[in-house]
Backbone as XML, in Angstrom:
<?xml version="1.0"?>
<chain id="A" units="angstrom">
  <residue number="1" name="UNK">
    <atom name="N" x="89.179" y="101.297" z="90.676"/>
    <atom name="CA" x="90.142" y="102.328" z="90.332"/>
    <atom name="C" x="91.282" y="101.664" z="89.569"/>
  </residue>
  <residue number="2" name="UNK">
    <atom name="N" x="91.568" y="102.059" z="88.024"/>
    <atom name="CA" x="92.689" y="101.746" z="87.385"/>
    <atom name="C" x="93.824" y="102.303" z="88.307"/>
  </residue>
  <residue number="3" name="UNK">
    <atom name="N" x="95.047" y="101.538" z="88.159"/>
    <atom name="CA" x="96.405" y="101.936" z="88.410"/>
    <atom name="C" x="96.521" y="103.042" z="88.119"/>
  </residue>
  <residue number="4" name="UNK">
    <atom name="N" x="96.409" y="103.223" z="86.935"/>
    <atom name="CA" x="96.780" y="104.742" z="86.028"/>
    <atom name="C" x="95.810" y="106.028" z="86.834"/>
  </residue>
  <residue number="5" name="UNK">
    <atom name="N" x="94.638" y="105.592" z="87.551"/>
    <atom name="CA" x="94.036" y="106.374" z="88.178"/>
    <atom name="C" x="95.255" y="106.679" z="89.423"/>
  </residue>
  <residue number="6" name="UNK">
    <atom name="N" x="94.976" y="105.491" z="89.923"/>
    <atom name="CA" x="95.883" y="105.458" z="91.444"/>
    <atom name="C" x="96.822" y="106.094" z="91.668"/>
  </residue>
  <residue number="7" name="UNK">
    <atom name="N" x="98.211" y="105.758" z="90.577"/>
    <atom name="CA" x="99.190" y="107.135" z="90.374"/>
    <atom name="C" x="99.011" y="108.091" z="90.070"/>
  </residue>
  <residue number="8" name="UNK">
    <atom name="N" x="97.740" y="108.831" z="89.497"/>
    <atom name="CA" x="97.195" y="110.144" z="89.716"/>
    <atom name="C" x="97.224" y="110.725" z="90.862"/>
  </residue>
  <residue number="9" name="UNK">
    <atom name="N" x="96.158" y="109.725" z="91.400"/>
    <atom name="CA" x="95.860" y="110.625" z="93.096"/>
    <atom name="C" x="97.022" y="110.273" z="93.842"/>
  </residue>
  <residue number="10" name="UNK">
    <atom name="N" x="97.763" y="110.201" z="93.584"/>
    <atom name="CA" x="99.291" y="109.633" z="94.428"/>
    <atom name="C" x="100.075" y="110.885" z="94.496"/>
  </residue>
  <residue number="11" name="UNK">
    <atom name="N" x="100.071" y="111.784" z="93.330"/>
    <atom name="CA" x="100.602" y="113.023" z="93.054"/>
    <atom name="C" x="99.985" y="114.262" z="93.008"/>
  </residue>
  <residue number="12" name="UNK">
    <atom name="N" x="98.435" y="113.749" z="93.562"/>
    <atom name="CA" x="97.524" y="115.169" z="94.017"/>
    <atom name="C" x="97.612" y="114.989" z="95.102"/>
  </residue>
  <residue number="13" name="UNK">
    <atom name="N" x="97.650" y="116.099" z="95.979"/>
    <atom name="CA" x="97.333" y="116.245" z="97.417"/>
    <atom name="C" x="96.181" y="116.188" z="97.859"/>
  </residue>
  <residue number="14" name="UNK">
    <atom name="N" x="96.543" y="115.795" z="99.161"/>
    <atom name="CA" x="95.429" y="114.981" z="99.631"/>
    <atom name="C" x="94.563" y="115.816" z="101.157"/>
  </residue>
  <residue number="15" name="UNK">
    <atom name="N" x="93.441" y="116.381" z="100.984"/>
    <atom name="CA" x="93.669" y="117.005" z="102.367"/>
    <atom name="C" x="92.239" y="116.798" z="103.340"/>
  </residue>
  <residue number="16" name="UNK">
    <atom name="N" x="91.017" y="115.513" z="102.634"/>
    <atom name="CA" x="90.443" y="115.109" z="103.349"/>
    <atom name="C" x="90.826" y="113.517" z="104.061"/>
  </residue>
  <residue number="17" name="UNK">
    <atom name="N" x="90.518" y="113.081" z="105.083"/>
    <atom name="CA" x="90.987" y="112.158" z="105.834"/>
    <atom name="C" x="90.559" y="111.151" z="105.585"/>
  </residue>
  <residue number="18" name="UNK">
    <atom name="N" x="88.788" y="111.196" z="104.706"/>
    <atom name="CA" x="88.621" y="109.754" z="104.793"/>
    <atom name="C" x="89.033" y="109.797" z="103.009"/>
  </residue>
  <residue number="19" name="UNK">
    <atom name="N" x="89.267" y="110.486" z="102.204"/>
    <atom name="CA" x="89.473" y="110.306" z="100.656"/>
    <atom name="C" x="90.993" y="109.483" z="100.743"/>
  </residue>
  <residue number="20" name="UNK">
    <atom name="N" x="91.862" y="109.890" z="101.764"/>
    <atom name="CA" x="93.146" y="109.183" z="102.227"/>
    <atom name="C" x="93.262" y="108.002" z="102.550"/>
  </residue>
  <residue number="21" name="UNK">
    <atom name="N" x="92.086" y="107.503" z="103.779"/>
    <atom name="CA" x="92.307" y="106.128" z="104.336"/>
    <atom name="C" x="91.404" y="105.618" z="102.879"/>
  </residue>
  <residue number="22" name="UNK">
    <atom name="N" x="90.674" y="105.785" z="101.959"/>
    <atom name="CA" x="90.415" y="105.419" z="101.098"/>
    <atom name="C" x="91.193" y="104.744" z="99.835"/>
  </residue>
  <residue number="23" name="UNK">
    <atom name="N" x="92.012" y="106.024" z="99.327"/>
    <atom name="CA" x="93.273" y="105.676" z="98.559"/>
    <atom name="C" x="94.444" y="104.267" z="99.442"/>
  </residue>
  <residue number="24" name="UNK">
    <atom name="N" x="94.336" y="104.023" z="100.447"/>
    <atom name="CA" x="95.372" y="103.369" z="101.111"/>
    <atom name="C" x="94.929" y="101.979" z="101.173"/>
  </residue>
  <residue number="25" name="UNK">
    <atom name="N" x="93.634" y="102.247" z="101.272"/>
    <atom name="CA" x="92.659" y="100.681" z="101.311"/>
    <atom name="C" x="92.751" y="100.256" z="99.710"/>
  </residue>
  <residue number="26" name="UNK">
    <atom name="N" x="92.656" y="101.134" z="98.918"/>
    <atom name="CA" x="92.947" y="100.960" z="97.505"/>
    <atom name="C" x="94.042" y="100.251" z="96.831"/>
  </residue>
  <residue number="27" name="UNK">
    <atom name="N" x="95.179" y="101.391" z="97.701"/>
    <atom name="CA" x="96.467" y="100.652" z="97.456"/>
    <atom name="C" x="97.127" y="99.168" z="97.692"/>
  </residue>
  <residue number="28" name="UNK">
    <atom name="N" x="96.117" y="99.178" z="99.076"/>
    <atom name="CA" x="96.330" y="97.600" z="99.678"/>
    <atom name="C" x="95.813" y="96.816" z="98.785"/>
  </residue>
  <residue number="29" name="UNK">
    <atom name="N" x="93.895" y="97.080" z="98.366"/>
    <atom name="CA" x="93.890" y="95.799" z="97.348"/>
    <atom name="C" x="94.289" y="95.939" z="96.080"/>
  </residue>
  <residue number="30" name="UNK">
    <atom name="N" x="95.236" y="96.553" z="95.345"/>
    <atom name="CA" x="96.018" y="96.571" z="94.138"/>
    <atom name="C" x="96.787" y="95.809" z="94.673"/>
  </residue>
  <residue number="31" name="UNK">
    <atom name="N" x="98.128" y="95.747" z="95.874"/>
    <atom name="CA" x="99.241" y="94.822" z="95.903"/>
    <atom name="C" x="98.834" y="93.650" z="96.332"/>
  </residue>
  <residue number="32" name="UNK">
    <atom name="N" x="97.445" y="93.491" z="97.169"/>
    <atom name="CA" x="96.912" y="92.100" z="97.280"/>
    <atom name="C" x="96.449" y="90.960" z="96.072"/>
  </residue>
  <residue number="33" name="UNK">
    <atom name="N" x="96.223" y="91.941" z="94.845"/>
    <atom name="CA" x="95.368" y="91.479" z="93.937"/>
    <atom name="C" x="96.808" y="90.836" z="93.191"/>
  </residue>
  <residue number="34" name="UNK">
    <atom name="N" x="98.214" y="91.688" z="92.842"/>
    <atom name="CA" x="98.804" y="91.320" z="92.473"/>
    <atom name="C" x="100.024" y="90.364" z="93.019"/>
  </residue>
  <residue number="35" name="UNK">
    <atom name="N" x="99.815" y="90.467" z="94.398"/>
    <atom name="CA" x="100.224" y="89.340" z="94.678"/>
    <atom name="C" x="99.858" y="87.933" z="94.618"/>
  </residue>
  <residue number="36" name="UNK">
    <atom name="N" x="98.227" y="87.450" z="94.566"/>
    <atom name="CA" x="97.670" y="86.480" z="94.285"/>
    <atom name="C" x="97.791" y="85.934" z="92.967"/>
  </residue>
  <residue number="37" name="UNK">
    <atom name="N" x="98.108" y="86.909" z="92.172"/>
    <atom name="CA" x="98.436" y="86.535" z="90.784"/>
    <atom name="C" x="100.143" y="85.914" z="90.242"/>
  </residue>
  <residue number="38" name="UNK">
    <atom name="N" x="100.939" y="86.601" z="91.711"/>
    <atom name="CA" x="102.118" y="85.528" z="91.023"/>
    <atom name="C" x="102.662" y="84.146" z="91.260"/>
  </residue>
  <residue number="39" name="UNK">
    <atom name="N" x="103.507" y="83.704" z="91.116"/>
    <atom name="CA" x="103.902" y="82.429" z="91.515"/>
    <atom name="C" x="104.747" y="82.528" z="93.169"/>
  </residue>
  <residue number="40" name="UNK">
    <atom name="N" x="104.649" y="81.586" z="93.312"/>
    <atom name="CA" x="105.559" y="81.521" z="95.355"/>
    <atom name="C" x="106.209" y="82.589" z="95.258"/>
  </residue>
  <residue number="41" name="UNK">
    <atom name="N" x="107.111" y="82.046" z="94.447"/>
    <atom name="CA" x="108.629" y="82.736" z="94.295"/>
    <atom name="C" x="108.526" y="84.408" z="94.456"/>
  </residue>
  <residue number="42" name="UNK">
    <atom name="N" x="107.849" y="84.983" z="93.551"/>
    <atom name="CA" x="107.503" y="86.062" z="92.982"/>
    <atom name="C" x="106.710" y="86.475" z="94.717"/>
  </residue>
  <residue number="43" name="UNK">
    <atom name="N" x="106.478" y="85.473" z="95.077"/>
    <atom name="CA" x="105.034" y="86.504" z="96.177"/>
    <atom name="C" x="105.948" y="86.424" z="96.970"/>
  </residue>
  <residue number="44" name="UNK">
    <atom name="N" x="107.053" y="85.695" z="97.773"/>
    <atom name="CA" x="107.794" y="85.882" z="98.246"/>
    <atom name="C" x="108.513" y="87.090" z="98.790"/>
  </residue>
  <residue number="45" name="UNK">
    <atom name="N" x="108.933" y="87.352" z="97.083"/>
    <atom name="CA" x="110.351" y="88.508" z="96.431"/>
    <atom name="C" x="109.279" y="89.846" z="97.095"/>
  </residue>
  <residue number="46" name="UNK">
    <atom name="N" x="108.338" y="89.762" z="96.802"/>
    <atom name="CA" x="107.294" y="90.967" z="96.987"/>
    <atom name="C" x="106.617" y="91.345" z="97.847"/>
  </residue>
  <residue number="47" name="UNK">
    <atom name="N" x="106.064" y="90.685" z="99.283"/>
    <atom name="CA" x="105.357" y="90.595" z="99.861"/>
    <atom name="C" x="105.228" y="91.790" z="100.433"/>
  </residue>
  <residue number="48" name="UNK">
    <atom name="N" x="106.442" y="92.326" z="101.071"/>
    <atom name="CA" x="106.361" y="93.482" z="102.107"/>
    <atom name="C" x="107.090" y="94.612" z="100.973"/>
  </residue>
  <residue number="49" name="UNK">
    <atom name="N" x="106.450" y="95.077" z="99.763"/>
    <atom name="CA" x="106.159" y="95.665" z="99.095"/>
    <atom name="C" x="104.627" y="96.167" z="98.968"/>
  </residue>
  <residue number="50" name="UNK">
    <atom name="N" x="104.701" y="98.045" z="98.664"/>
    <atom name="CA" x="103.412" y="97.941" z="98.287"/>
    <atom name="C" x="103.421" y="98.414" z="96.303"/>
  </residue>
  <residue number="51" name="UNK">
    <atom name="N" x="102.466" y="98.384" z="96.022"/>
    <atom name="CA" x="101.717" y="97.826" z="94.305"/>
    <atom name="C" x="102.957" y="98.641" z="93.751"/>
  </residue>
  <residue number="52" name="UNK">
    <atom name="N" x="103.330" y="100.010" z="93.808"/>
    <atom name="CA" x="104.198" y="100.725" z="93.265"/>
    <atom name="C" x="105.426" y="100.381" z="92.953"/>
  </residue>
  <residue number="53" name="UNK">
    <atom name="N" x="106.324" y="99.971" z="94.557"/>
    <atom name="CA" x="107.383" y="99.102" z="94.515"/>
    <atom name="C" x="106.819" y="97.760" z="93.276"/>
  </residue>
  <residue number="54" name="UNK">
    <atom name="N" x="106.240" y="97.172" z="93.574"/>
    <atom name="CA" x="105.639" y="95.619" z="93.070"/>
    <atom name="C" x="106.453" y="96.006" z="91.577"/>
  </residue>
  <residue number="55" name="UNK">
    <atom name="N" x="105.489" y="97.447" z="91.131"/>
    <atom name="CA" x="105.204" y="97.424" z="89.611"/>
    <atom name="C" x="107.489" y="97.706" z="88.964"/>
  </residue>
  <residue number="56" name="UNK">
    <atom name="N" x="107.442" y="98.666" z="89.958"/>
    <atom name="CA" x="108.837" y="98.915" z="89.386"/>
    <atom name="C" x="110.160" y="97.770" z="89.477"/>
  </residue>
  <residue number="57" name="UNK">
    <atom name="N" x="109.496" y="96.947" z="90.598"/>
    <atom name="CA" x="110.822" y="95.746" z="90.873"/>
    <atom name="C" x="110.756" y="94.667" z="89.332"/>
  </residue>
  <residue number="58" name="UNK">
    <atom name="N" x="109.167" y="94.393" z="89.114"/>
    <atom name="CA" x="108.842" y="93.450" z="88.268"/>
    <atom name="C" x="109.387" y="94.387" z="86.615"/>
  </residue>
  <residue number="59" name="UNK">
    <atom name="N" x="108.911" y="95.617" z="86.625"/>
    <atom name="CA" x="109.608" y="95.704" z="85.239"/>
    <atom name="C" x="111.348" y="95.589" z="85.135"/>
  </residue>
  <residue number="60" name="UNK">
    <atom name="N" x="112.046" y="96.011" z="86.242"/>
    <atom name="CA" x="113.522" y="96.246" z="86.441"/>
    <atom name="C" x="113.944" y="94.145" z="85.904"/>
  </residue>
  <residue number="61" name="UNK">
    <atom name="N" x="112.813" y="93.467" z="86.393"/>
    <atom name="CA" x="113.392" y="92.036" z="86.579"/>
    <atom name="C" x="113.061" y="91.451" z="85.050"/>
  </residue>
  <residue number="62" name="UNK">
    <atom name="N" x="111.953" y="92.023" z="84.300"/>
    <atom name="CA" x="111.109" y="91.374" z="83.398"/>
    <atom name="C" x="112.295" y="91.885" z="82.271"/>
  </residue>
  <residue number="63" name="UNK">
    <atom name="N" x="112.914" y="93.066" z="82.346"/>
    <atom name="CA" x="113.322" y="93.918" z="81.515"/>
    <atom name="C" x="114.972" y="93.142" z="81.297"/>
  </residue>
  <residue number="64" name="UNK">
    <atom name="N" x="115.606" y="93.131" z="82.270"/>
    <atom name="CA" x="116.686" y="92.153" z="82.456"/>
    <atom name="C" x="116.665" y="90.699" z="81.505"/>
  </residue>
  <residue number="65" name="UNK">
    <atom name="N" x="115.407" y="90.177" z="81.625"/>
    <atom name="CA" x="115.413" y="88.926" z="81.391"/>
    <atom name="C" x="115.338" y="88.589" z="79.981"/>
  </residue>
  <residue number="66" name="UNK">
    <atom name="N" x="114.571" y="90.252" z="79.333"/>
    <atom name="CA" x="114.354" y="90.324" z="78.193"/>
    <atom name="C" x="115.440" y="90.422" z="76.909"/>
  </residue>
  <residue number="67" name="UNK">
    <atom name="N" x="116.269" y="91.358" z="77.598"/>
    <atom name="CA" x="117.840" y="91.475" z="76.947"/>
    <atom name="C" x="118.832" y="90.515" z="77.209"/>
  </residue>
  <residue number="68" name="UNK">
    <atom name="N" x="118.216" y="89.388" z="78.171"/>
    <atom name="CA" x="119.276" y="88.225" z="77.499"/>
    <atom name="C" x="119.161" y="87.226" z="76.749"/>
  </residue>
</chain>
């Protein structure tokens, strides 16, 4: 499942139980996947984040760094 999928079904409702614990197991290995991909530091800053938080902290930080 692309991201771009993921925030789809994030904003459809949800009203079978296992399509839910599904999406959640999903969600877990998106922030697992991207946590393995950063450096200490970064996995640190992020850990007890899930992929959503991840995605919005890293552009807020990437974006900062860019305009100086």
């Amino acid at each position: 499942m692309s991201l771009k999928n993921l925030f789809q079904v994030l904003i459809t409702p949800i009203d079978d139980k296992d399509e839910f614990e599904k999406l959640m197991e999903d969600m877990d290995n998106v922030g697992c996947l991207m946590l393995t991909t950063m450096n200490l530091a970064l996995q640190k800053q992020h850990e007890d984040m899930v992929a959503y938080e991840m995605i919005q902290n890293l552009k807020e930080i990437y974006e900062k760094a860019s305009k100086s």
